[in-house]
C-alpha positions in Angstrom: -28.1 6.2 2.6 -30.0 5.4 5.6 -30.5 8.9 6.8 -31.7 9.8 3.4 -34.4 6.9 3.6 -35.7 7.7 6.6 -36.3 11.2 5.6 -38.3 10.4 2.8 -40.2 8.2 4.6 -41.0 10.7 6.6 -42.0 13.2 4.6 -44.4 10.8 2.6 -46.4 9.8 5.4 -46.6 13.5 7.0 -47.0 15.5 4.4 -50.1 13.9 2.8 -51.5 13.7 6.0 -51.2 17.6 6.7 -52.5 18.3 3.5 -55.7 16.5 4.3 -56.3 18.3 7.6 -55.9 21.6 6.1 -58.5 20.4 3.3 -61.0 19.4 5.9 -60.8 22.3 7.9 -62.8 24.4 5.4 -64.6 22.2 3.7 -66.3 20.8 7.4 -66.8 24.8 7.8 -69.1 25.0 4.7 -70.7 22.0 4.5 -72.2 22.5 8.6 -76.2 23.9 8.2 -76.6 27.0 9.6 -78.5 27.0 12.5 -81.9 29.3 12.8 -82.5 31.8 15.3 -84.1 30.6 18.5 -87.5 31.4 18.7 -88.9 32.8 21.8 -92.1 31.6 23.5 -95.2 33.1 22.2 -96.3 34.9 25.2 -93.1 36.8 25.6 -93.1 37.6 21.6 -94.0 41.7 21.3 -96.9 42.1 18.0 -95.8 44.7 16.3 -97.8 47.7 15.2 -100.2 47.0 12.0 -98.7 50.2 10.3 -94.9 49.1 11.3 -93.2 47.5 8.8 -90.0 44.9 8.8 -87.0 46.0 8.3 -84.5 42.7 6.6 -81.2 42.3 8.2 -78.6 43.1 6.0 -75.6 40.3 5.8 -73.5 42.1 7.6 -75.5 41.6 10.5 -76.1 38.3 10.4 -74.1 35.9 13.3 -71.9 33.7 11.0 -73.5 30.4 11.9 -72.0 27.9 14.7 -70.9 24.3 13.1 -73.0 21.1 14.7 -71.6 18.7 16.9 -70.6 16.4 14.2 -68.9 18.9 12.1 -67.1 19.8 15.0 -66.4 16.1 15.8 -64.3 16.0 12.3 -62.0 19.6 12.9 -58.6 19.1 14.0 -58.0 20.0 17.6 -55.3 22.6 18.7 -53.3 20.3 19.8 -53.2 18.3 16.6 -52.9 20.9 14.7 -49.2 22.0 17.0 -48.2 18.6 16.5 -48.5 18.7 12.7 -46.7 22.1 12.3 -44.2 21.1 14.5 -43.9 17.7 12.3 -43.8 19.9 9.5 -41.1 22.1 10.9 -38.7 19.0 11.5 -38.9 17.9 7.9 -38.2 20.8 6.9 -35.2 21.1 8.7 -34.4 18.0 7.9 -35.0 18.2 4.0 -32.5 21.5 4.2 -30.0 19.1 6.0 -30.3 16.2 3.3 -30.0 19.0 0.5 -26.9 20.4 2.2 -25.1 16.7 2.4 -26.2 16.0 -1.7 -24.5 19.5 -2.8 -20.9 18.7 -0.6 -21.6 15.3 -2.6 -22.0 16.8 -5.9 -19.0 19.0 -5.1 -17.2 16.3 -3.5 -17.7 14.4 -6.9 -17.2 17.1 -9.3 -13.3 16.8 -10.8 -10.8 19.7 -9.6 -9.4 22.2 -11.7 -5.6 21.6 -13.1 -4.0 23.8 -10.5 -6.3 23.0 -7.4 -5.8 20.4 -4.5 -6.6 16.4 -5.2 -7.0 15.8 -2.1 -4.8 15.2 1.4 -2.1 17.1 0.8 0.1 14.4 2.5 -1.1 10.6 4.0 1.3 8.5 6.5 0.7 5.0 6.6 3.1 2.2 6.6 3.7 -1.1 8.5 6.0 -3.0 10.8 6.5 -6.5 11.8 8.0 -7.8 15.0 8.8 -11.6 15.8 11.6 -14.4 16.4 14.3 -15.8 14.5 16.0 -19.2 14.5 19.0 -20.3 12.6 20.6 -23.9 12.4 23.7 -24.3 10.4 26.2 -26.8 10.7 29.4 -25.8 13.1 32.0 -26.5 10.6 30.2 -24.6 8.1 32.0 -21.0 7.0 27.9 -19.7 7.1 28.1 -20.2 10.5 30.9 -18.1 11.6 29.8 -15.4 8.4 26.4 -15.2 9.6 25.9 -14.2 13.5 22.8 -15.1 13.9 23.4 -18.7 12.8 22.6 -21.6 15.8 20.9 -18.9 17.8 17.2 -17.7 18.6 16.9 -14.1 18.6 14.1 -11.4 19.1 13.9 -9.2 16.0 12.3 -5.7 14.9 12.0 -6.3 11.3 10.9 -3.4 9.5 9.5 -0.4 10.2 8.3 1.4 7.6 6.4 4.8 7.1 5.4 6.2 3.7 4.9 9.8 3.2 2.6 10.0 0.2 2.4 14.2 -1.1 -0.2 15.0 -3.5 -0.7 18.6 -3.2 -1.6 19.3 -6.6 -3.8 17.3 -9.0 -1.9 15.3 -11.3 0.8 15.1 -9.7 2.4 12.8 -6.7 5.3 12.2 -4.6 6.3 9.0 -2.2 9.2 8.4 -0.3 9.3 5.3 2.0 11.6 5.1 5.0 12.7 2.5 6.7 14.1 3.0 10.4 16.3 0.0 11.9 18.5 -0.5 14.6 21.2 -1.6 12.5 24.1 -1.6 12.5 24.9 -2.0 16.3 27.1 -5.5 16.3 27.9 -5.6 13.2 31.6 -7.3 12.7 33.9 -4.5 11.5 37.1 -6.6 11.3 38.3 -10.4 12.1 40.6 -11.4 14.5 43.6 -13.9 14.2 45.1 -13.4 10.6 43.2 -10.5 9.5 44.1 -8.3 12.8 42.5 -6.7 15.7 38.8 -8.0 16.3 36.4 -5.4 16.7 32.4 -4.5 16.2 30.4 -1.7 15.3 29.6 0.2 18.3 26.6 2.4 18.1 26.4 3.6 22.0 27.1 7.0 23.1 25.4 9.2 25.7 22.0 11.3 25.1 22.9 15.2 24.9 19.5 15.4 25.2 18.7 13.3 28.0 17.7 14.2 31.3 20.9 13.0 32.9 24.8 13.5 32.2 25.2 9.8 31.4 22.0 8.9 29.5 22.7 6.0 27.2 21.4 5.5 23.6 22.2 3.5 20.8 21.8 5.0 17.1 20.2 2.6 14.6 20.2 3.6 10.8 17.4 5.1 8.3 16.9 3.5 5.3 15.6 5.5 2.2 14.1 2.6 0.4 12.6 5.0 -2.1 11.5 8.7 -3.2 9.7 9.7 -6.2 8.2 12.5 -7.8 5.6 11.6 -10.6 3.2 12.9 -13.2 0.3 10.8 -13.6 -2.6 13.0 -15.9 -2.8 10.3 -18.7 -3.3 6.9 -17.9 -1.2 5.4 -20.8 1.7 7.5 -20.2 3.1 8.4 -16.8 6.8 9.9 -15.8 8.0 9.1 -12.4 11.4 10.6 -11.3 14.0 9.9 -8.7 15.2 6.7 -7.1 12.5 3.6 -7.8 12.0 0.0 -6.9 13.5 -1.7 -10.6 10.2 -2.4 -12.2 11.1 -6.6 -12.5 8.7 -9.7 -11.6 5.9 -9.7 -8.8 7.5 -9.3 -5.5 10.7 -6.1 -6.1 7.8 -3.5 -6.0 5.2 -5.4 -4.1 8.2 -5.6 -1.6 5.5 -5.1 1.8 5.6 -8.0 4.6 1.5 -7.6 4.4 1.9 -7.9 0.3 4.1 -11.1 0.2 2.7 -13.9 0.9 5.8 -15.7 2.2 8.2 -14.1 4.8 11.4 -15.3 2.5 11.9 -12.7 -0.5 13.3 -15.1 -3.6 17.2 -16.1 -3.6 17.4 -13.2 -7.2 16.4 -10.5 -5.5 18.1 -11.7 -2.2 21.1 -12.6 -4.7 20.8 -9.3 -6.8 20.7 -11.0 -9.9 18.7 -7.8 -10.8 19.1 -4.0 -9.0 16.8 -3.7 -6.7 16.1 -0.5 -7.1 17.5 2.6 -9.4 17.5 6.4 -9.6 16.5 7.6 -13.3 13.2 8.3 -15.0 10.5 5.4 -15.8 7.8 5.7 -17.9 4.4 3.8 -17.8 1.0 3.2 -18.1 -1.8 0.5 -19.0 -4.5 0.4 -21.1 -7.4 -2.0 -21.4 -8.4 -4.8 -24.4 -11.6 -6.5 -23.5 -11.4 -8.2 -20.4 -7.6 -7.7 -20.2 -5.3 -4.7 -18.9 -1.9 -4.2 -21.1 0.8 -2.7 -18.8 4.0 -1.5 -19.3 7.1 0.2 -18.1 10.1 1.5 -19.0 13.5 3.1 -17.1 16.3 5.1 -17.8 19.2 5.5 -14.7 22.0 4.7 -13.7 22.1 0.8 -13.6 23.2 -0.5 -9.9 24.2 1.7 -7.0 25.1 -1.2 -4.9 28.5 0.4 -5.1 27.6 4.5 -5.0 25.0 6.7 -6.1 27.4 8.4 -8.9 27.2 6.7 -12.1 31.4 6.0 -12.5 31.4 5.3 -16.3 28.6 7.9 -17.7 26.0 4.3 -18.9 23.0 4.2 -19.1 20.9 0.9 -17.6 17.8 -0.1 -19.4 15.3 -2.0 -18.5 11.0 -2.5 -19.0 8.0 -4.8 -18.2 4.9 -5.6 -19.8 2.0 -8.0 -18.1 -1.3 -8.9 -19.3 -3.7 -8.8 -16.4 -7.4 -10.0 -16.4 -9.3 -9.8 -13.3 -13.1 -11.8 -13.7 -14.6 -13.9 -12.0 -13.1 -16.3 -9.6 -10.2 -16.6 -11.5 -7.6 -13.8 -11.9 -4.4 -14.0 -14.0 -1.1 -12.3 -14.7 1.7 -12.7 -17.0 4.6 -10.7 -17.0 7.7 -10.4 -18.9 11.4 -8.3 -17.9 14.2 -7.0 -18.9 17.1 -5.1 -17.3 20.7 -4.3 -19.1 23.2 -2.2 -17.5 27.4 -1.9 -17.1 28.7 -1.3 -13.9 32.3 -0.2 -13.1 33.9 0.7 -9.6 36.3 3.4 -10.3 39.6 3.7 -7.9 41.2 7.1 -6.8 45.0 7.1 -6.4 47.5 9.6 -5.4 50.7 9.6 -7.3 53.5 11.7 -7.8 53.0 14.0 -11.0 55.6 16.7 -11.6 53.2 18.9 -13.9 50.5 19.1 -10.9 51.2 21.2 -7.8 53.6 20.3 -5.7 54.2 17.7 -7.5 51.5 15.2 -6.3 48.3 14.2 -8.3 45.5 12.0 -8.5 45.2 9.5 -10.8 41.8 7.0 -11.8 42.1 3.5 -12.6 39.3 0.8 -12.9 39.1 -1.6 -10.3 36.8 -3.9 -12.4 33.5 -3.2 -15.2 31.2 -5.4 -16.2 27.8 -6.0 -18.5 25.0 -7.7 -17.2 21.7 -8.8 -19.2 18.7 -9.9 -17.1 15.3 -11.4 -18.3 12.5 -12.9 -16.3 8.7 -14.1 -17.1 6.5 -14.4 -14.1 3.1 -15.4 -13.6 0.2 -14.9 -10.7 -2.8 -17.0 -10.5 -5.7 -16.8 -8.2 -8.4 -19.3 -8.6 -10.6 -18.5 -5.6 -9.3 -19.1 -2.3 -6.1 -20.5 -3.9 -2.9 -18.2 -5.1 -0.5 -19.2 -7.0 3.0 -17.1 -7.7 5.9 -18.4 -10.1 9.2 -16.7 -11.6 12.0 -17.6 -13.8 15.1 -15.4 -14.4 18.5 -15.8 -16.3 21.4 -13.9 -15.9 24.6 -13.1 -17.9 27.1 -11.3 -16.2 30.8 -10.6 -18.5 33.8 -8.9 -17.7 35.4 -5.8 -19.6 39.0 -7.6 -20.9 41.6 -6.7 -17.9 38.8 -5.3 -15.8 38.2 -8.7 -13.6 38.0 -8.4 -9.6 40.1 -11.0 -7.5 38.5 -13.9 -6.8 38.3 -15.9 -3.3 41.2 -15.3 -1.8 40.4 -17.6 1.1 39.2 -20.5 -1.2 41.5 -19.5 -4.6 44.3 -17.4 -4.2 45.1 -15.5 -7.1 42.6 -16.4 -9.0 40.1 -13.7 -10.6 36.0 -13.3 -11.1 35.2 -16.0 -14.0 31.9 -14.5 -16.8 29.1 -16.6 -15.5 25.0 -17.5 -15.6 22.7 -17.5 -13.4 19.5 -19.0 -13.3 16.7 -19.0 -10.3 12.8 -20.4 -10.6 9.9 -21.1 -8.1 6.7 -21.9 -7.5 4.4 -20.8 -4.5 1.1 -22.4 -3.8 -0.8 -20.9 -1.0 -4.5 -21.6 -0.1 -6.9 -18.9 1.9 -9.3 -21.9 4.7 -12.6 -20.9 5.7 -12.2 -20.3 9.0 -9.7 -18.8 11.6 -8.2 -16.5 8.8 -5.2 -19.8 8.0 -3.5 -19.7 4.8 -0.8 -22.3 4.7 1.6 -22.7 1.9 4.1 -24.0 0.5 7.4 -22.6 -1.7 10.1 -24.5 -3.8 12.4 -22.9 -5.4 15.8 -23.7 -7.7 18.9 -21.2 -7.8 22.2 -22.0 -9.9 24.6 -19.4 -9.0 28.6 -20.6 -8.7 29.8 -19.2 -5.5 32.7 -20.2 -3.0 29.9 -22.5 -1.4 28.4 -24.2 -3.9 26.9 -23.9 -7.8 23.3 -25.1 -7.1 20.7 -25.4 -4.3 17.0 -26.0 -3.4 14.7 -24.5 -1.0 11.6 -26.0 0.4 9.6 -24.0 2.7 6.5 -24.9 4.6 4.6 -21.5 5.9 1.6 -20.4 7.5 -0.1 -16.9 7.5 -2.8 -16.0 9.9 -4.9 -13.2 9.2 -6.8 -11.9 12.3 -7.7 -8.6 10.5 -7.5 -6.6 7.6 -4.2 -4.8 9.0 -2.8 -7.6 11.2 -1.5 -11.2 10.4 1.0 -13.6 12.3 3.2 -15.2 9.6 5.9 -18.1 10.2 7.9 -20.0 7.2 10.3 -23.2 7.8 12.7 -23.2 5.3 15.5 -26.3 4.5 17.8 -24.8 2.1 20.1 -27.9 0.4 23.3 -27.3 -1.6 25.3 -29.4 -4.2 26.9 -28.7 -7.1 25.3 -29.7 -10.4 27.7 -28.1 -13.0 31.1 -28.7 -11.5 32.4 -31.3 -9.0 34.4 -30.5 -5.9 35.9 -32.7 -3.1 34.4 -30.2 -0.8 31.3 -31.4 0.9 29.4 -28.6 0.1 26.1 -30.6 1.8 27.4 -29.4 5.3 26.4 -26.2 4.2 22.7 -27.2 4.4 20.6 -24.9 6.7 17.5 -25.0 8.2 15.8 -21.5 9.2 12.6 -20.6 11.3 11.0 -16.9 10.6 7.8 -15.9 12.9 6.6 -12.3 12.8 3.6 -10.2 13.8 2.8 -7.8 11.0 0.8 -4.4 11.2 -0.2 -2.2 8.4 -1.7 1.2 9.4 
């Protein structure tokens, strides 16, 4: 350290130094000649008596003798000699001061008992992003009477998310992230015309707090994206409880505006070909061959709570990843494989007439519809310098339970029922970090077939550009042109008007 160096230096150059002077001090003190007595002029010199005789001076009375001029020329003066003890008093001061910050170092450093503190009990941080949406759809497109914000610019507040990260005792950890929105003021509740009564979400009431009798506020909604409680002691094997991010591909955990590199998430987690997240147990933990780190991880839970947080048919969902990742050098890789099987079944609560219950009225279950799903998906993440690379492929087979089929479109198919179906998604992002101004452009394809009432294929091409001022601040903005057709099936529906073109810009903070 700096403070450390200086200290040193210090002491090297005026500790020697001292030494010398209090060396020389004595030694100029013997080596001066002593001086004889003066001798007085003859004629004031007394003679003696014959008979008397001398008497020698004993050491004791002998003056001790006076050093020369030169001697004196080499002895320290007071005023040196202050200086160099008040030098000497400042290093020492300031060698207790360096000893004092290397034993908070050494205890700083030395590992904490099982039951003690690993740290901040609790750390906030988080980020938010803030920008400007723009949506162009055709008008005789149904996405632009489903989607409000479709042929309209609009001011956003995207996310705002804190994390509350607990790790009061070493070993373990617990994180919940929360997400606070302003949703769902203007939502649609219910169409007009055929379907009934128009009407939106209304969110506005007055402030029982405020500082006046009609106050007005608006409530938004919190978001629990996640909250976890994990054990974390050995690295090869961790447990992690509670409600999780589903541990699939590269972007469902790293789920962050900072993280991603483009502002668009992909169409499978944006489609939920996968659950996004679950509430079980996972287990996990990595280990190291050579240059490469071995990863895995493995849930247990419910399957998807898209529908509610009670699991309706007492299954189990499954799922895991492994990855290979080797970080060297100027070019880093990762490869990653998935997995996630699960049933799901909405359950439907009827009251009936039953003449063994009380009073004759009962409540009776039925299956509204149950299906299996198996999902599988490789990924890969290359950095090669300035230049990153992201790509993902997933498949997914989705079959009904025999009788246990939901309706299908009723606007489009009337009395028709959910078909079993695949789905497939793949893309490929290529962004590259300039030297100067903190630009990264890129640019994002990707492939999606997924039958729906719209269409059973469709393309994205984005063209994006992040600007990094900071370590904690960027301005990204993606242009995306998403194309729709139908490549298994053929309909005389012109499912090309469908086409939509979409413009994302947002400011993003981490803190």
């Amino acid at each position: 350290m700096p403070r450390t160096k200086t200290l040193k230096f210090r002491l090297g150059l005026v500790a020697p130094l001292a030494l010398i002077c209090a060396l020389r001090a004595p030694e100029a003190f013997a080596q001066a000649p002593a001086a004889a007595p003066p001798t007085p002029p003859a004629a004031a010199t007394p003679v003696p008596p014959a008979a008397a005789t001398p008497v020698p001076a004993t050491p004791d009375a002998v003056a001790p003798a006076a050093p020369t001029a030169e001697a004196a020329k080499d002895l320290p003066s007071a005023t040196d000699l202050a200086t160099l003890r008040a030098e000497l008093d400042e290093t020492k001061k300031a060698l207790e001061e360096v000893k004092s910050q290397q034993s908070d170092a050494e205890t700083a450093a030395t590992p904490a008992e099982d039951s003690s503190s690993s740290g901040d009990a609790l750390k906030i941080y988080g980020f938010m992003d803030m920008g400007v949406s723009r949506t162009w759809v055709n008008k005789s497109s149904v996405l632009s009477t489903i989607f409000q914000g479709a042929n309209n610019t609009t001011f956003v507040v995207g996310n705002v998310n804190f994390y509350f990260d607990a790790q009061p005792i070493k070993h373990f950890r617990g994180l919940a992230e929360v997400r606070f929105t302003n949703q769902p003021l203007g939502e649609i509740v219910n169409y007009g015309g055929l379907a009934g009564t128009f009407q939106r979400k209304d969110s506005f009431s007055y402030d029982s707090g405020g500082t006046a009798l009609n106050a007005p506020i608006w409530s938004g909604g919190v978001i629990l994206e996640r909250a976890w409680i994990e054990w974390n002691e050995l690295q090869a094997l961790k447990f992690r409880v509670g409600n999780f991010f589903t541990p699939f591909g590269i972007w469902n955990e790293d789920h962050g505006t900072p993280t991603l590199i483009s502002l668009a998430l992909p169409q499978f987690i944006i489609q939920r070909q996968m659950p996004i997240r679950q509430t079980g147990m996972m287990v996990y933990g990595n280990a190291f061959a050579g240059d490469w780190e071995l990863g895995y991880a493995a849930t247990l839970s419910n399957g998807r709570q898209e529908i509610s947080n009670y699991n309706f048919n007492n299954s189990i969902g499954l799922g895991g990843r492994v990855y290979a990742r080797r970080d060297t050098g100027s070019v880093n890789t990762t490869f990653g494989l998935s997995y996630f099987t699960g049933t799901t079944r909405d359950k439907e609560t009827d009251v009936v007439i039953d003449p063994s219950a009380a009073n004759g009225i009962g409540f009776a279950d039925k299956t509204k519809f149950e299906y299996t799903e198996h999902v599988a998906g490789a990924d890969a993440s290359i950095d090669i310098g300035p230049t990153r690379i992201r790509s993902e492929a997933v498949i997914r087979r989705q079959v009904y339970k025999p009788g246990q089929r939901p309706p299908g479109s009723a606007l489009f198919s009337p009395g028709s029922f959910a078909p079993d179906l695949w789905q497939e998604t793949v893309y490929l992002l290529v962004a590259h970090q300039l030297p100067w101004a903190g630009l990264e452009p890129y640019l994002y394809a990707e492939y999606m077939e997924n039958p729906t009432i719209i269409s059973d294929a469709s393309l994205g091409l984005s063209l994006g550009l992040n600007i990094h001022f900071n370590s904690s601040v960027q301005w990204k903005t993606q242009a995306t042109r998403s194309m729709f057709f139908n490549a298994l099936y053929h309909s005389p529906y012109d499912v090309s008007a469908n086409n939509v073109s979409q413009l994302y810009s947002r400011l993003v903070m981490a803190f």
